[in-house]
N, C-alpha and C positions, 0 to 999 in steps of 0.2 A: 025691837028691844033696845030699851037705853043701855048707852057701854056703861054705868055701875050697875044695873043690873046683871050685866053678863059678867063683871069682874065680884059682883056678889056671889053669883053662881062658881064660877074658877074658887071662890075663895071659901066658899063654904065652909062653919066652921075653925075658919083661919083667925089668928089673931091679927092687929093691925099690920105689922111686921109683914106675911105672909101677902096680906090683901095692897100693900103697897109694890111688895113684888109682881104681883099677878096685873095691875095697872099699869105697872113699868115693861114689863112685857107684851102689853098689850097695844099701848101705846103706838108702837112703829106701825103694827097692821091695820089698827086703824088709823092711824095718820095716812098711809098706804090707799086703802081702802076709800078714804074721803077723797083723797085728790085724785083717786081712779074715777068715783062716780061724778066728780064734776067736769072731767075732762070726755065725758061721752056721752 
C-alpha cells in the first residue's frame, strides 16, 4: 500500500486541514518503519 493511500484512508472524508494532520502524524512511523526495513 502507498503511504497516500493509507493517509487517504486515515483521512477519509477529511478536509485538507485534517489529511495534512494525518500525514504529519504519520510521518515519524514511517520514517521509523523505512530505516527499520533497511537496516535488516
Amino acid at each position: 500500500m502507498k503511504t497516500n493511500d493509507l493517509i487517504d484512508l486515515l483521512a477519509t472524508d477529511a478536509g485538507p486541514a485534517p489529511r495534512a494532520l494525518a500525514a504529519r502524524r504519520l510521518s515519524p512511523a514511517l520514517a521509523l518503519a523505512s530505516v527499520s526495513y533497511t537496516h535488516l
